[in-house]
N, C-alpha and C positions, 0 to 999 in steps of 0.2 A: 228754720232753714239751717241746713248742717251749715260747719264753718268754711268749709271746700267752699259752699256756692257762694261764701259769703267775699273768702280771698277771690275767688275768678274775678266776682264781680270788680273787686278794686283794684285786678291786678289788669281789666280789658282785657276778659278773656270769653269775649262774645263773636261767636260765629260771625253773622250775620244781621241778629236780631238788635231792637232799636235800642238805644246805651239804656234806659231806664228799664229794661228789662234783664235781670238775672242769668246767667246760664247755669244749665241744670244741672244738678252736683252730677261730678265723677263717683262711680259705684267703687265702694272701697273695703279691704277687706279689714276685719276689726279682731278684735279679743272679746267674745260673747260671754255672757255668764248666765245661763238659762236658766228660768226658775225651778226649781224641785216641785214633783207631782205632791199635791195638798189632799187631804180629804178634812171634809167638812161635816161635823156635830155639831147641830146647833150650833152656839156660841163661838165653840171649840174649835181651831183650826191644827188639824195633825199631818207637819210634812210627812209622805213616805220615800220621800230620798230626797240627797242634799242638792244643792247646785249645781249645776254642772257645764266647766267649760269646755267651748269647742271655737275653732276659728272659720269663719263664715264672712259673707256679707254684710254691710250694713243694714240692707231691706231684710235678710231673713230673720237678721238678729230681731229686729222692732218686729215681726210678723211672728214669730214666737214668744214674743214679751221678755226678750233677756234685755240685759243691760249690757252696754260695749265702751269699748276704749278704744279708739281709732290705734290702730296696730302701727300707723307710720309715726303717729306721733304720742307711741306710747314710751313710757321711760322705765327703766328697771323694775322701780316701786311700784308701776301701778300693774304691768304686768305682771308682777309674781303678786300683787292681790286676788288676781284672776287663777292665778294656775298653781300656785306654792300650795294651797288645804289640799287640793288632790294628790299632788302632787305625795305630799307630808301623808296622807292617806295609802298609797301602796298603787295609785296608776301612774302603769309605765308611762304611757302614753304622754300623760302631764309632765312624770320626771323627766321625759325627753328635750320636751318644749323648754322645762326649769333649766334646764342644762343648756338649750338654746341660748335663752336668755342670758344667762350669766358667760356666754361665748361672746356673743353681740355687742355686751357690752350696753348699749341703749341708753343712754344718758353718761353713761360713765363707762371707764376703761374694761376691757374685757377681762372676769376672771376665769382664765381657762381652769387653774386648780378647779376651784368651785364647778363649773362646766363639766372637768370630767369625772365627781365625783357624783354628779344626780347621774349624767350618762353610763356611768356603769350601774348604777340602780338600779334602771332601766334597764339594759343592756343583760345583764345577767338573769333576767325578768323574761330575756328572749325578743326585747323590740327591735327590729333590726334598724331604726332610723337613729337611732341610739347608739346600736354595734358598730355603725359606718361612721358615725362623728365622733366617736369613742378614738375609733383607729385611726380618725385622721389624725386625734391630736399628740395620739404616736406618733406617727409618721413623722410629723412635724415639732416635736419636741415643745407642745404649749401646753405647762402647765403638770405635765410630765417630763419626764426623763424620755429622751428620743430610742425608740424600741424597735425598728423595723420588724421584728420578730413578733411581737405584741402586734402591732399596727395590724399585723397579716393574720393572725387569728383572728382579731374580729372580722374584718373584713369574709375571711372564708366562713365564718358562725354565720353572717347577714347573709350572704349568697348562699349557703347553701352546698356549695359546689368548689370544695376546697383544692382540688387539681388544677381549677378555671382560672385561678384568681392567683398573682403574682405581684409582687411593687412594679410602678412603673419608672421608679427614677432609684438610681445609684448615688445620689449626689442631694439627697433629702438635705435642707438645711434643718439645725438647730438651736436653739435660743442658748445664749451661754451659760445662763443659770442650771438649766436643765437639761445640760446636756448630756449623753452620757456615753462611751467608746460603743465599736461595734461589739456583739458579743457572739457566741457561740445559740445557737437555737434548740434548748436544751431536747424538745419534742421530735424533733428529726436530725439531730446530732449533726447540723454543720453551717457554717461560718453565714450571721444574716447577708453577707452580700449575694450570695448564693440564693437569696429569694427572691431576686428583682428579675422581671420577666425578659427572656431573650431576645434575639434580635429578630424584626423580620427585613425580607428583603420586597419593597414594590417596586417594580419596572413601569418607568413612565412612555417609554421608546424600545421597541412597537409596543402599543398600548395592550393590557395584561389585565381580566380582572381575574378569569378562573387560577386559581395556585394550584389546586392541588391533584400530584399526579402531572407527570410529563405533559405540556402544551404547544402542541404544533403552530404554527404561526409562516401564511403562507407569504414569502418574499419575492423579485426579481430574478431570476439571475443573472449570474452575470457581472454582481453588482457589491457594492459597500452596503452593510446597514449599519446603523448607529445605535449603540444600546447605550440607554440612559434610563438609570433608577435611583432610589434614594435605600440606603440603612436605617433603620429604627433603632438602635441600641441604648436601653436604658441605663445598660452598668458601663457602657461603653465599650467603640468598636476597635477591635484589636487586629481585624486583617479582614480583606474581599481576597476573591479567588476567582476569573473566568477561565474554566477549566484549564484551571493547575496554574495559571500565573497571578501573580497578585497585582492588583488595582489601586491605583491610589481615589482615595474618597476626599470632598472639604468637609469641614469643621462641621458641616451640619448632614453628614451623607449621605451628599452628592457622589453619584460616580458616575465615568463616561469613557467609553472605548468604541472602538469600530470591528464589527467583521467581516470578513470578505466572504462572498459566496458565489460558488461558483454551481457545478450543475447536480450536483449530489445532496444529500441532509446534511446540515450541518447541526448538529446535538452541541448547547451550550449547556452547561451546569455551573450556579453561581451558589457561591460558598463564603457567607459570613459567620464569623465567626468575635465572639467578645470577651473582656477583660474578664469574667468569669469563667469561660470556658465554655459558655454556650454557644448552639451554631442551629444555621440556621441555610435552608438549600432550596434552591429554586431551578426545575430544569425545561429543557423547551426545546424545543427543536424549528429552526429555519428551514421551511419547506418551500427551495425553487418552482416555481408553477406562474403562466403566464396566465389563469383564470380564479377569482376568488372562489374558495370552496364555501357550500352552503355554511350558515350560521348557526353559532352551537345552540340550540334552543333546549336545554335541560328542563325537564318536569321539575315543576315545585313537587317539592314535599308532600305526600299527602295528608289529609286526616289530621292539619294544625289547622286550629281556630284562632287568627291571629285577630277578629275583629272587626269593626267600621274603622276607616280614616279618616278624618276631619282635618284642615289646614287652612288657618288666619296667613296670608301673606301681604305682609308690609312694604309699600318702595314709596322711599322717599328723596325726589331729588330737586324740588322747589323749594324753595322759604319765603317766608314774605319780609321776613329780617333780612337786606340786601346784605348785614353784612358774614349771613351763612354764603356760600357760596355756593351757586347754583352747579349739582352733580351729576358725572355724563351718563351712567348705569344702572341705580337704583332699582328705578320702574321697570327699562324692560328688562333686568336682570326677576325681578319678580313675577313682571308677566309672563317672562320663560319657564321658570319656576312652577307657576299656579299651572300652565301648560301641560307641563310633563306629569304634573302629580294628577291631574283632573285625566288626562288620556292615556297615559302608561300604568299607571298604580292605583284608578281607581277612589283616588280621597274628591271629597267630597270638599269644594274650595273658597271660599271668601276672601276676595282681592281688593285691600283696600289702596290708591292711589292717593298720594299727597293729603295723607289725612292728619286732621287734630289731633291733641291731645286725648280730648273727650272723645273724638269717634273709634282712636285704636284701644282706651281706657272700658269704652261703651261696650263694641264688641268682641274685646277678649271678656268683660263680665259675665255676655249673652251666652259664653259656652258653659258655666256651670249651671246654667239650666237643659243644654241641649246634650252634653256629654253622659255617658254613660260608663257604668263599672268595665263592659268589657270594649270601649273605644278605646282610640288612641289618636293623638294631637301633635300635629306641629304647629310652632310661630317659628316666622321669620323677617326677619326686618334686615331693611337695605337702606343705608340712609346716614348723614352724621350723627355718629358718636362724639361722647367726652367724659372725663374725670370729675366726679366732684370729693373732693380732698377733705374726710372733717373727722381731723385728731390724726389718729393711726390708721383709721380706715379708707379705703378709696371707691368709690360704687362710680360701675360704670351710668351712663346714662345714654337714652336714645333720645333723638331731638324730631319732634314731627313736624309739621308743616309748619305749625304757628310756636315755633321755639323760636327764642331770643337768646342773642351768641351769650350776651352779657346777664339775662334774667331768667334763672333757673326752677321760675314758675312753671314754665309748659314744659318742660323735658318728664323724660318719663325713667325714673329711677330705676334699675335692674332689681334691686330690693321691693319695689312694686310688682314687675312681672313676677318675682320669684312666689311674692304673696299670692298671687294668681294663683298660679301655676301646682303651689300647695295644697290649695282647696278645691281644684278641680278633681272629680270623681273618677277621670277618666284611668285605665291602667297604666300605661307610656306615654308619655308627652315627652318629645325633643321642641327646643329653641333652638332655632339656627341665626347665628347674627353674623353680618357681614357688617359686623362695627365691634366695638369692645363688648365685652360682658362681666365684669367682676365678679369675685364672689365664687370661682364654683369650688368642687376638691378636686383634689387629685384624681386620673385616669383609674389608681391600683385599687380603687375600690369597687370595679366589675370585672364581672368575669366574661372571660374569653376564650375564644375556641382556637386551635391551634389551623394552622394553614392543613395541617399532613395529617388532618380527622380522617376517621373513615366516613364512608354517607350516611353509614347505621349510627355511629356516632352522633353526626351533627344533625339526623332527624329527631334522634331523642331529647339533642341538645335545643334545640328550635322547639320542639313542646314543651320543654320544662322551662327556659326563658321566655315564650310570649304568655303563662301564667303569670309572670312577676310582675311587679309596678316599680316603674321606673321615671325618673326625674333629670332629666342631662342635656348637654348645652354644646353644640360645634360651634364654632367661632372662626373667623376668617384670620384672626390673630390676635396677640395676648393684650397687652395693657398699650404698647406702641400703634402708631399710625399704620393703616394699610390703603393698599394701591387702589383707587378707584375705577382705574380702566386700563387698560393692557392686552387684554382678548379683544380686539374690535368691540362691538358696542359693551359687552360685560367684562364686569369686574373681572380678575385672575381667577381670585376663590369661585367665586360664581360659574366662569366658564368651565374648571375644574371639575365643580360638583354637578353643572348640566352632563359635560363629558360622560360622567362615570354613570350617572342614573340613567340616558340615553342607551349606552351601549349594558348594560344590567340585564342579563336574562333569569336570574334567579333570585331566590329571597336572599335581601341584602342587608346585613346588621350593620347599623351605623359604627361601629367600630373601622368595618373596613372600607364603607364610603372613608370616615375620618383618615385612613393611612393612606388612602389612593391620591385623596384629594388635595393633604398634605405635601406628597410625595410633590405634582406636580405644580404647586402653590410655589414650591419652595423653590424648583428650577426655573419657573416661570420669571420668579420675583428675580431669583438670581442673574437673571440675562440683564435687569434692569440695576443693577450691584444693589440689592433692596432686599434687608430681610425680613420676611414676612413669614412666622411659623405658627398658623393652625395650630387650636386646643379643641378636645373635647373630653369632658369630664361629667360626673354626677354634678347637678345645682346644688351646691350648697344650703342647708336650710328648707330645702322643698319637700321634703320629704320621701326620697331614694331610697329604694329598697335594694334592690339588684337588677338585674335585666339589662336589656336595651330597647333600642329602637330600631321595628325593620321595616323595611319598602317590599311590598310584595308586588311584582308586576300581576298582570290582569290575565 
C-alpha cells in the first residue's frame, strides 16, 4: 500500500466506508525512471539504451516497470538522481526540469544562479519551457542581474512571435544583490522601459466587447449616459482624454464621466496615453434610437482547428469542518459556468458538487487518460482558499468539501494541480480559480494581439496560436481575500466572467476575457471600498510554451 493510503487511513480520511477499511490512494504524479531497452544472449544481458526519465503517474510508472520517487515528497537529492545523468548527457528536456529543480528549491533554498545556468543549457538548445523560465528570472532579478531587455528575448525566442510579446509590468522588482540600473537595448537601440507593453483601454459602461474599428452602441435619447472603464498601463498612466478633455482616473484606472445625448450621434473617442509615450484609442459612437438593432453576429474564422474542449468544474460551498464557513456562490456560480460552456461553446463538461479530496484528485487524474494531443482543458474551482507558508515559499491551496480549517491533510496544494496539469497530453489547459493560486509568472511571457489588428492579421494570428501548447491560470485575485458574493447569487469575478462569455459572439482569447473581467471586477469591488484585482498568467512550472486559451462559440 502506497504511503498516501496509508496517511488517509490515520488521518480519517474515509468517505463513507467502515473505519477498518482503507481509502484508496489518491493517483499522484511521481519522478519515473524507466528501464533501458535490454537484449538478451544467453547469459549475457546488453542495454541498448540508458534509462530514461519522464514525469507520469504513479500506475503508469509500476505498468512500465520504472522506479519513482513520489514528486510531492521529493527533495533536491533524489530528484536530480532521476534527472541530473540526462540531464549531464546533452537533453534539453531534463536540463529544463534540472533548472526547475534547483529553482524550487525542494528541500532546500532555491538556487536561482544554478537554475538559470541548466536553463540556459536548455534554452539555447531551443526548449522553449526553458526560454520562459530563463526570462522570468530576468525579469525578476533571481540569480541574475534584472535585464528586462534579456527577459524579453527569451521570451520572444519561446513564442515565436517577437512583435506579439512585450513586459507586462514597468515596475519589475529586483533582489539587491543582483540588481542592476535600467539599460539601453543594445538590439533595437532604446531605453528598456520602452519594452513594456502599452496601455489598453476596456469600457465597463455600456458594455463593450468588439474594440476594433469605430463601435456604434444604440442609447435613449434624450438622455444622460454614463461611461465607465478601466486603463491597463503597465509603465504607467500618464493622462485619459474623452474627446479632447482629460479625465481624471484612481490608482487602479478606474474612470468615470457622463454624456449627454441628445437626438443626433454622438462620436466619443478615448485617448490613453503612458509614462512611455505609448497610446492607446478606443472610438464608438452613441446611437439615439428607441428600438434595439439586431446583434453583431460575426463569422468565426474559418479553416482554424482549434480542437475538442473538455471542462472539470469545481464548486464548493459546504464543509463538514463547521468551522470553514458555509459559502453563498460556489456551486451555483459553477453550475452557471458548466451551463454556458456545455451550451454556448460546446466543451464537453464534468461538474463535480461539494466534492472530496480524492474525488477532485480522482478525476482531474482520469483526464490523462481521456485527453488528447490536439484537446484543450479547463479547471475551475469555486470554493475556500488558503496560504500555506514553508520557508520563503507560499502555495496556494484549495480546500474541498472534507478540508479542516486547522489540518492541511485534505486541502489540495496548487503545486498538485500544477503537477497535473504538466503531464497532461492535452495542447491548452486554462485553470480558472475563484480563490488564490500561487506560483504562476508573469503575464510578459505571452504573446498578444493588439486591439487595432487587421482581421487578415488576427486570422493568421488565431492559426499560429491554437498550434501552440499552453499552460495558464485566471484568478479572481492575487494572494489577498476576495468577495464571495456581490452580484446576487455569484461571486463579482464569476458574475464578470458569466457576463463577458454570455454576450461573446466571436472567438475569444483568454487574455481578453482576463482584461474585461478585470476591468469590471475592479469597479464592482470598488463600490464595495474592496480591492480585488484579477491575475492571469503562464503556470509556473507546467510547462508553458506560448499560446493561450480560446472559447469558441458553436
Amino acid at each position: 500500500m502506497h504511503l498516501w493510503a496509508a496517511l488517509a487511513v490515520a488521518l480519517g480520511c474515509l468517505l463513507a466506508a467502515p473505519a477498518a477499511q482503507p481509502a484508496p490512494a489518491v493517483p499522484q504524479v511521481v519522478d519515473c525512471l524507466l528501464p533501458g531497452q535490454v537484449r538478451k544472449l544467453g547469459a549475457m544481458v546488453t542495454y541498448l539504451s540508458a534509462r530514461r526519465p519522464v514525469r507520469t503517474t504513479a500506475s503508469d510508472c509500476e505498468i512500465r516497470g520504472g522506479e519513482y520517487v513520489l514528486y510531492d515528497r521529493a527533495d533536491t537529492g533524489s530528484a536530480l538522481k532521476v534527472w541530473l545523468p540526462q540531464a549531464e548527457a546533452g537533453d534539453k528536456a531534463a536540463q529544463a526540469t534540472v533548472g526547475e529543480i534547483y529553482e524550487k528549491g525542494m528541500g532546500l533554498p532555491p538556487d536561482y544562479a544554478l537554475a538559470a545556468t541548466w536553463y540556459r543549457r536548455a534554452a539555447e538548445q531551443g526548449d522553449r519551457r526553458a526560454q520562459i523560465n530563463l526570462g522570468h528570472l530576468y525579469e525578476k532579478g533571481l540569480g541574475v542581474a534584472r535585464d528586462p531587455a534579456e527577459a524579453l528575448k527569451w521570451y520572444r525566442r519561446a513564442t515565436g512571435l517577437p512583435d506579439a510579446v512585450a513586459l507586462d509590468s514597468g515596475t519589475v522588482e529586483a533582489r539587491p544583490a543582483t540588481a542592476a540600473p535600467p539599460r539601453r537595448d543594445e538590439r533595437v537601440g532604446q531605453p528598456a522601459a520602452a519594452l513594456f507593453a502599452g496601455p489598453s483601454i476596456e469600457l465597463i459602461e455600456p458594455p463593450l466587447l468588439a474594440t476594433r474599428g469605430a463601435t456604434d452602441i444604440p442609447v435613449t435619447p434624450d438622455s444622460t449616459r454614463e461611461i465607465v472603464g478601466q486603463i491597463m498601463a503597465p509603465a504607467g498612466l500618464l493622462s485619459l482624454t474623452v474627446n479632447g478633455q482629460k479625465e481624471p482616473t484612481t490608482e487602479n484606472g478606474l474612470f468615470q464621466t457622463q454624456a449627454r445625448i441628445g437626438r443626433q450621434p454622438l462620436p466619443l473617442k478615448l485617448v490613453a496615453v503612458d509614462r512611455q509615450g505609448k497610446r492607446a484609442a478606443l472610438e464608438l459612437r452613441l446611437l439615439p434610437q428607441t428600438a434595439a438593432p439586431p446583434a453583431d453576429l460575426r463569422p468565426l474564422p474559418p479553416a482554424v482547428d482549434f480542437g475538442h474542449f473538455y471542462a472539470l468544474v469545481i464548486g464548493v460551498d459546504s464543509y463538514r469542518d463547521r468551522q470553514l464557513a458555509k459559502l453563498k456562490s460556489p456551486v451555483e456560480d459553477a453550475k452557471a459556468l458548466a451551463n454556458i460552456l456545455r451550451s454556448r461553446y460546446g466543451f464537453g463538461v464534468e461538474l463535480l458538487v461539494n466534492p472530496t479530496r480524492y474525488e477532485v484528485i480522482s478525476a482531474l487524474a482520469a483526464y490523462h487518460q481521456k485527453l488528447g494531443d490536439n484537446d484543450n482543458f479547463l479547471l475551475y474551482f469555486a470554493g475556500h482558499g488558503t496560504l500555506l507558508e514553508g520557508g520563503a515559499i507560499v502555495r496556494g491551496q484549495w480546500l474541498p468539501s472534507d478540508a479542516e480549517k486547522n489540518n492541511p491533510a485534505n486541502w489540495i496544494s496548487n503545486v498538485e494541480i500544477t503537477d497535473h496539469v504538466s503531464i497532461f497530453p492535452a495542447k491548452q489547459v486554462l485553470v480558472i480559480a475563484d480563490s488564490c493560486y500561487s506560483g504562476a509568472l508573469t503575464r510578459s511571457a505571452m504573446a498578444r494581439i493588439g486591439a487595432d489588428t487587421s482581421d487578415k492579421d488576427r486570422q493568421h494570428w488565431l492559426k499560429l496560436m491554437a498550434t501552440k501548447r499552453s499552460r495558464t491560470v485566471l484568478t479572481s485575485g492575487g494572494l489577498a481575500p476576495v468577495l464571495d458574493s456581490g452580484s446576487g447569487k455569484h461571486s463579482v469575478f464569476a458574475q464578470a466572467m458569466l457576463d463577458v462569455l454570455a454576450a461573446n459572439t466571436d472567438v475569444l482569447e483568454t487574455q481578453h476575457l482576463y482584461r474585461e473581467v478585470a476591468a469590471r471586477v475592479a469597479y464592482a469591488a470598488d463600490r464595495y471600498r474592496f480591492e480585488q484585482v484579477p491575475e492571469y498568467a503562464p503556470i509556473q512550472h507546467a510547462g508553458h510554451e506560448a499560446g493561450d486559451f480560446f472559447f469558441v462559440p458553436k
